[in-house]
N, C-alpha and C positions, 0 to 999 in steps of 0.2 A: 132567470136563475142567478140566483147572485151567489158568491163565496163566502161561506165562514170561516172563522181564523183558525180552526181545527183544519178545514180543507188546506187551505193557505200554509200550513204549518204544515204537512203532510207533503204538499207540493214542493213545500221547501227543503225538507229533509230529502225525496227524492232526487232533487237536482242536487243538492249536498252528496249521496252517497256517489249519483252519477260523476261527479266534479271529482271524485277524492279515486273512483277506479280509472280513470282516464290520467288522473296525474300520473296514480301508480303505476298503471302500462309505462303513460310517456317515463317517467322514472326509471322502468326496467327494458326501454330501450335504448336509452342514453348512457344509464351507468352501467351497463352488460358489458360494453366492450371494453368500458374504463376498468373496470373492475378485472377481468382477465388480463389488461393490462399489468396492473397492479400486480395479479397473481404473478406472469411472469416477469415481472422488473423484481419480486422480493425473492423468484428462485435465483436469478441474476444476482444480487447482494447477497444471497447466503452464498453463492460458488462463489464470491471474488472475497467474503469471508476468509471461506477456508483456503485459496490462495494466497492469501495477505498472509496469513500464519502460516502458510507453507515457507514464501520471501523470507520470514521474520526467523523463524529457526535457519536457515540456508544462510542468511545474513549475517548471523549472529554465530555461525558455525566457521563462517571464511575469516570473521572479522579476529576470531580466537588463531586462526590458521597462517590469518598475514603479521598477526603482532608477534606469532611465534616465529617467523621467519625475520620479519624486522630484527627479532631478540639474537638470531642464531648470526645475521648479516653484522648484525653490530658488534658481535662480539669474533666474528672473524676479520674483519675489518681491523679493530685493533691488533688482534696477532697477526697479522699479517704489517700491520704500520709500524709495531715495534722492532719487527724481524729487517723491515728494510731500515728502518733509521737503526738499526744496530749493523747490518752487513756496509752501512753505508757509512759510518765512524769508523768498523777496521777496514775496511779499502784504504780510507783515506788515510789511517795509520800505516799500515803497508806502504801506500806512494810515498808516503814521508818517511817511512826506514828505509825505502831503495829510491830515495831519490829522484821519484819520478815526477813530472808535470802531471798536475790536474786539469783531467778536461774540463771545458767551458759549457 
C-alpha cells in the first residue's frame, strides 16, 4: 500500500487542524488566568482613577483655603507690627517727657 499526495495532503491537514486545537486549549489555559488578571488590575486603575480626581479637587480646595489664610495672616501681621512700632515710638516719647530711663 503505498500513499498519494491527496492521502498525504489530507494526513497533513489533519495533524494541521489537531496542532492548531491543542495550541488553542494550551492558549486558553495560560492566558485564562492572565487575562482575569488583567480584568482585575484595569478595575484597580479605574478606582485609583477616580481617587486621584477625588486628591486633585480636595488638593486644590485646601490649596485655595491655605493661601487664603496666608493672605489674612499677612495682613494681620502687619497691623499688628505697625500698632507695636507706633506704641513703641510713644513709650519712648513718654520716657523722654518724664524723664525716665530706658530699659535694656
Amino acid at each position: 500500500m503505498s500513499l498519494t499526495s491527496d492521502d498525504l495532503s489530507k494526513i497533513g491537514n489533519l495533524i494541521e487542524t489537531k496542532l492548531e486545537e491543542k495550541l488553542e486549549q494550551k492558549f486558553e489555559e495560560k492566558l485564562g488566568p492572565i487575562q482575569k488578571d488583567i480584568s482585575t488590575l484595569k478595575s484597580d486603575v479605574s478606582s485609583l482613577k477616580t481617587d486621584v480626581s477625588t486628591l486633585k479637587t480636595d488638593v486644590s480646595y485646601l490649596k485655595k483655603k491655605v493661601n487664603k489664610i496666608d493672605r489674612t495672616l499677612d495682613a494681620t501681621i502687619r497691623l499688628f507690627d505697625g500698632d507695636v512700632t507706633d506704641l513703641k515710638r510713644r513709650t519712648t516719647q513718654i520716657e523722654d517727657h518724664l524723664g525716665l530711663p530706658t530699659p535694656q
